[in-house]
C-alpha positions as CSV (number, residue, x, y, z in Angstrom):
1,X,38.4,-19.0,25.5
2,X,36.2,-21.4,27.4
3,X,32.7,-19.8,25.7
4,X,34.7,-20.0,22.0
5,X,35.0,-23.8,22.1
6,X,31.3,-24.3,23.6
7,X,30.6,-22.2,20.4
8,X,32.6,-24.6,18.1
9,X,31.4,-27.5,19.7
10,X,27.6,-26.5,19.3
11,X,28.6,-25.7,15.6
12,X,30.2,-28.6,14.7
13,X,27.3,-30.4,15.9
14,X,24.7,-28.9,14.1
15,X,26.5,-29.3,11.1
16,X,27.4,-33.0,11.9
17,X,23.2,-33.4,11.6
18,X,22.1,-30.7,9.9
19,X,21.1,-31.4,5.9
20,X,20.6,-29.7,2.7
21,X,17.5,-29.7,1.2
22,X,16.3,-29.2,-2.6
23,X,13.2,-28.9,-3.8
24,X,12.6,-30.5,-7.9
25,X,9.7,-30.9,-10.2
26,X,8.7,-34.4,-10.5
27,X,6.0,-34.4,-13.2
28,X,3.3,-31.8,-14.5
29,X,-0.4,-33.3,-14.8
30,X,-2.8,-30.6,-16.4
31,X,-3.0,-27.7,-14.0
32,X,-0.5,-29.4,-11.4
33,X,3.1,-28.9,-11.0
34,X,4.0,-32.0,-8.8
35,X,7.1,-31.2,-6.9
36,X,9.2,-33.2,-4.0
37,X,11.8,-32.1,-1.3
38,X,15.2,-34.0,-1.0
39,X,16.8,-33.9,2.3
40,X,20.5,-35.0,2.1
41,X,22.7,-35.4,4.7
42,X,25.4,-32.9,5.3
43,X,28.9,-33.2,3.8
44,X,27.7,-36.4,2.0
45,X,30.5,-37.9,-0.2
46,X,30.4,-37.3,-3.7
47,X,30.3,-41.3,-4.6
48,X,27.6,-41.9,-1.9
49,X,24.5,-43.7,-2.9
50,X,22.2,-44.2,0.2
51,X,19.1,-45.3,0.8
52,X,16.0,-43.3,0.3
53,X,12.6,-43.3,2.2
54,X,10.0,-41.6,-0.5
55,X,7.3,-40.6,1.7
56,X,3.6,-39.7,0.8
57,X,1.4,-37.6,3.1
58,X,-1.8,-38.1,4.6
59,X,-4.5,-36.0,4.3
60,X,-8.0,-38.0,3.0
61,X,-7.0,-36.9,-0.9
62,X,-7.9,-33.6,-0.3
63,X,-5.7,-31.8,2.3
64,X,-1.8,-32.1,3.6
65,X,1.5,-31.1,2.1
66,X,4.8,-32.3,1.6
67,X,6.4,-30.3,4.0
68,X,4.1,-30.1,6.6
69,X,5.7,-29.5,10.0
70,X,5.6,-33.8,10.9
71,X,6.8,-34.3,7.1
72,X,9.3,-31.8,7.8
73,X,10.7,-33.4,11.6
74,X,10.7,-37.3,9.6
75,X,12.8,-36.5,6.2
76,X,15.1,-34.9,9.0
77,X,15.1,-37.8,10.7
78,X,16.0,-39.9,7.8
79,X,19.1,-37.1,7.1
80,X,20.2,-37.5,10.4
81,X,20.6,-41.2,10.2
82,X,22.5,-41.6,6.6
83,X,19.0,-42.1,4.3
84,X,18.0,-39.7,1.4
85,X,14.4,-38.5,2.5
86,X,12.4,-37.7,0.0
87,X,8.8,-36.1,0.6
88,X,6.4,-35.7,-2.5
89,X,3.6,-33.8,-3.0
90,X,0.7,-35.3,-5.6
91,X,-2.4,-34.3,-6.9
92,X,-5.4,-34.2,-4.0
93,X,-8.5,-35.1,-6.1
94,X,-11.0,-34.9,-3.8
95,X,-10.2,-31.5,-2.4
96,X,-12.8,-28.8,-3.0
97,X,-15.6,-31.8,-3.0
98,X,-18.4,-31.5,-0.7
99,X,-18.8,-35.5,-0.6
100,X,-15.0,-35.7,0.6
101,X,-13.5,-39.2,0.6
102,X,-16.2,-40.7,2.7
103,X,-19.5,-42.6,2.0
104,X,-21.0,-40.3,-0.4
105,X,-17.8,-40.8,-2.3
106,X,-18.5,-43.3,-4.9
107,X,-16.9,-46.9,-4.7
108,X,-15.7,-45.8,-8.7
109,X,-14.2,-42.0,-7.6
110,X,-12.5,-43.8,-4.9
111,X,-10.4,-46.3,-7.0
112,X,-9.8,-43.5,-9.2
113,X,-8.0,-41.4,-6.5
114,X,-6.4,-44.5,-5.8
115,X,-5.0,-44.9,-9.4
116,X,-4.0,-41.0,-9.9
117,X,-2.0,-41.1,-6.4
118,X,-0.4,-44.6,-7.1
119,X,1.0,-42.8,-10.8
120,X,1.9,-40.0,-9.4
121,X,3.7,-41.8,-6.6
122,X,5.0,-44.1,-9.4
123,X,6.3,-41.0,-11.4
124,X,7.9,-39.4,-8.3
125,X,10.0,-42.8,-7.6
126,X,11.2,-42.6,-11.1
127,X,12.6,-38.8,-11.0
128,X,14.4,-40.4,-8.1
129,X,15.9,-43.2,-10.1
130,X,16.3,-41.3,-13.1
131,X,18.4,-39.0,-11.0
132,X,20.1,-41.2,-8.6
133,X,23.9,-40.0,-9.4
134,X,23.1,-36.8,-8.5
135,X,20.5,-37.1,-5.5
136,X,23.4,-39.2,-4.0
137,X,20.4,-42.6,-4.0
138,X,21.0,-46.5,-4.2
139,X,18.4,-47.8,-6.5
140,X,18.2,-50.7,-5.1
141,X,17.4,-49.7,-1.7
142,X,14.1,-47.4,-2.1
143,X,11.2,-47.5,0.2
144,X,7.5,-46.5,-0.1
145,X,6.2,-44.9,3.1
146,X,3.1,-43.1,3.8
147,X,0.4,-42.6,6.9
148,X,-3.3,-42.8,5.9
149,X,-4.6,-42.1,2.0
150,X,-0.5,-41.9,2.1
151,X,-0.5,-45.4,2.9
152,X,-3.4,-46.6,0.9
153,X,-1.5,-45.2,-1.9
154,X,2.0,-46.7,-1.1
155,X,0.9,-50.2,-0.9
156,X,-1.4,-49.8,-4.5
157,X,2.0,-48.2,-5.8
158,X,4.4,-51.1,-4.0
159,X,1.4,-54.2,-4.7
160,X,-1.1,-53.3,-6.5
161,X,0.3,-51.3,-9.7
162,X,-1.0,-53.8,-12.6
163,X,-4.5,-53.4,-11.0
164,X,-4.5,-49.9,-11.0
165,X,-2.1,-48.8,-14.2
166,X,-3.1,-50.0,-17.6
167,X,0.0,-50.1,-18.8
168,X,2.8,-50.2,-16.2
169,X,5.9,-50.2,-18.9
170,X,6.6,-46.9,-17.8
171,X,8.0,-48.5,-14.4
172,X,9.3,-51.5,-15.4
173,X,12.7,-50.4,-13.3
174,X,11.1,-49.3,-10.5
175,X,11.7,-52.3,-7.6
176,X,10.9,-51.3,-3.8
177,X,12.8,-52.5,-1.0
178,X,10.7,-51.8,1.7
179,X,7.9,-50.3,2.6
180,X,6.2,-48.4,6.0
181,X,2.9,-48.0,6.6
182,X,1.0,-45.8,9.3
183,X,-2.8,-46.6,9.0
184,X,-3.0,-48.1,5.4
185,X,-5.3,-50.6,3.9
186,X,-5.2,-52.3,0.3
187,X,-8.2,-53.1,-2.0
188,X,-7.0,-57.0,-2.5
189,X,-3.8,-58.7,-0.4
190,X,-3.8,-61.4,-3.4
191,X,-1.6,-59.0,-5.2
192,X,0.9,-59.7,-2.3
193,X,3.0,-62.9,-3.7
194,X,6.2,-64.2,-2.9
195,X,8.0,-62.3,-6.0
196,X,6.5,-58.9,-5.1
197,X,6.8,-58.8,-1.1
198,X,9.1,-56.6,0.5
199,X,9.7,-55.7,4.2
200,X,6.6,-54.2,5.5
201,X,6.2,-52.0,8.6
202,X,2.4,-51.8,9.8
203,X,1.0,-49.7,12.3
204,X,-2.2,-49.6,12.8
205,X,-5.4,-49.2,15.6
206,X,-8.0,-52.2,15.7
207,X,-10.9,-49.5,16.1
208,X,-9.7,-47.7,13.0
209,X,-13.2,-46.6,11.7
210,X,-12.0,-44.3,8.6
211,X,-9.5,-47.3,7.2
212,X,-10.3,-50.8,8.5
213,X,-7.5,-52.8,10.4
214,X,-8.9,-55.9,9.3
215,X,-11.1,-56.8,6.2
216,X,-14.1,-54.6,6.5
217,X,-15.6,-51.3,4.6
218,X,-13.6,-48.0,4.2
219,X,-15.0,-45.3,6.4
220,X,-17.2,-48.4,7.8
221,X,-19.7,-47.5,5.2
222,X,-22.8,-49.8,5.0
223,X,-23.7,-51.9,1.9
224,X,-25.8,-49.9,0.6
225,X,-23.8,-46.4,0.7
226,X,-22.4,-45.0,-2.7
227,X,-19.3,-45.1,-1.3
228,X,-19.2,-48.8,0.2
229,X,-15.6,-50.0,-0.6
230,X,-13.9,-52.8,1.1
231,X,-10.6,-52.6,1.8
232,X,-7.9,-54.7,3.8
233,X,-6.0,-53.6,6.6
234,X,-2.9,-54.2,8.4
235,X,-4.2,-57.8,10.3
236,X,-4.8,-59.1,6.4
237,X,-1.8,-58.0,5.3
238,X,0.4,-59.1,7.8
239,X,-0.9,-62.2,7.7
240,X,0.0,-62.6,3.9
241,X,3.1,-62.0,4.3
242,X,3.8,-64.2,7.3
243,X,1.9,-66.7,4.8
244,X,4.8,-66.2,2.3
245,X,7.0,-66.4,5.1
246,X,7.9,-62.9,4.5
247,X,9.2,-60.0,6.8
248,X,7.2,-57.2,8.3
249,X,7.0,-55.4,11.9
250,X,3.2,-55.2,13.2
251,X,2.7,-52.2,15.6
252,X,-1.4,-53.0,16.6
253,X,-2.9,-50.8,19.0
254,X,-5.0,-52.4,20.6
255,X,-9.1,-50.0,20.6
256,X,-6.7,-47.3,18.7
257,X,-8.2,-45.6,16.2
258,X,-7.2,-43.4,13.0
259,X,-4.9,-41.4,15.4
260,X,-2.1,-44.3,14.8
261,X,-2.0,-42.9,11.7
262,X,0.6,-40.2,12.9
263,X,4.4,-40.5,12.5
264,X,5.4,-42.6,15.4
265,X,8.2,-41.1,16.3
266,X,9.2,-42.7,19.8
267,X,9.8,-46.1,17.3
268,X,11.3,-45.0,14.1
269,X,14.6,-45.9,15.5
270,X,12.7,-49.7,15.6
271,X,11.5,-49.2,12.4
272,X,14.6,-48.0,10.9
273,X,16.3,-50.9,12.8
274,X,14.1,-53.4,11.2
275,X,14.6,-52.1,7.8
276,X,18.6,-52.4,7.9
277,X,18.4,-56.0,9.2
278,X,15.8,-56.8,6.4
279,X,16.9,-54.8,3.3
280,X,20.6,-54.6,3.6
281,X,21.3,-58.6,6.0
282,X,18.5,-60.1,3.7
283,X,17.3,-61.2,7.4
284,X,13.7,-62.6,7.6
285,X,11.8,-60.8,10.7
286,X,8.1,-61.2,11.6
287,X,7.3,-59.0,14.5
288,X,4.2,-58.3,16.1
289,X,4.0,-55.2,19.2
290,X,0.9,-55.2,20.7
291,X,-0.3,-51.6,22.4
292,X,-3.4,-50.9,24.6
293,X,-5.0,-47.6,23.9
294,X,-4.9,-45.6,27.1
């Protein structure tokens, strides 16, 4: 009798944190069939609207997948703690180049990577909204997140979308409540302003030498490289936003390099923490953690 109730016990909880998960076709874009993965959590209620973390990959634009096993561990995460996660994949234009994403990647390819991953991230965030009855999502609590090119591309899609789409109509409804990111940098924080800023977690290592931490060259290329691009990191942005007296939470590691792009997931309790108090209290918290690399 005693080994039957363990049994129910261990049961119950797995299904008390367990989640269902649903794979959907975002958007088609010539030879690609863009697709995302929706983890919801278990038993949800059939009025529930939660929020949802729409997450983009890593990967240098040419590698990485939505549900890699990291991908995979976060949107459970998210399930776990009441959010809709939502992992996308989207077209990897430099894959299958020999000159990668790096210096010998022109400054003009590289802003065009930037602009297809920021529609495509765009698009994905409007199958979600478009669908929001059904996928069980508040509109009005969506949040960019990404780690490296992930990154670069949520804060183009969350900032920066009039630079890089010529004609943004298409996502006129689309308004972010948050955004996280792990190792990101943006081509001009001036696009930050006090209409447009939401709650921003940034993590990021000071020695980053693929994307810069402060204001400095992506993939520290010299001046005189084809692919010479400067870009502005977490420090910048951060201090924008505490600027427009703003909320964000600063994780700087302190000599880390592009390792901090990984999911850190020892502090997405924090993060998640930070986001509730921000989003749904309307609370205004700057925070700044400071980490030494070991």
């Amino acid at each position: 009798m005693k080994v039957v109730i363990k049994f129910l016990i261990i049961i119950i909880s797995f299904t008390a944190f367990s989640q269902s998960v649903s794979t959907h076709t975002y958007a088609i874009k010539n030879n690609d069939s863009l697709k995302l993965d929706v983890y919801t959590p278990y038993n949800i209620k059939e009025d529930s609207a939660l929020p949802v973390v729409i997450w983009m990959h890593g990967g240098g634009f040419s590698k990485g997948s939505r549900d890699g096993k990291d991908e995979q561990q976060l949107m459970k995460y998210l399930a776990k703690n009441k959010f809709i996660g939502v992992s996308i994949s989207y077209r990897l234009s430099r894959e299958g180049y020999k000159t990668g994403f790096g210096c010998q990647c022109s400054k003009q390819d590289k802003l065009f990577t930037f602009a297809k991953a920021v529609e495509d991230f765009l698009d994905a965030t409007n199958y979600i909204i478009q669908n929001g009855d059904s996928l069980h999502v508040n509109p009005k609590k969506i949040i960019a997140g990404g780690s490296s090119s992930g990154a670069e591309s949520v804060l183009s899609a969350v900032y920066m979308r009039d630079y890089f789409i010529e004609d943004t109509t298409n996502y006129d409804d689309i308004k972010y409540a948050g955004l996280i990111s792990f190792a990101g940098a943006m081509v001009d924080e001036n696009y930050i302003t006090k209409e447009n800023a939401v709650p921003t977690v940034l993590f990021h290592g000071t020695k980053d030498d693929l994307v810069p931490y402060s204001r400095a060259a992506h993939h520290s290329c010299k001046f005189d490289e084809t692919g010479y691009l400067i870009l502005n990191g977490s420090g910048v942005i951060f201090t924008m936003l505490e600027k427009l007296n703003k909320s964000y939470y600063l994780f700087r590691v302190e000599g880390g390099r592009h390792e901090v792009a990984s999911i850190p997931f020892s502090e997405l309790d924090n993060i998640l923490q930070f986001l509730n108090n921000t989003i749904t209290y309307k609370k205004v918290i700057q925070t700044k953690r400071l980490e030494f690399k070991q």
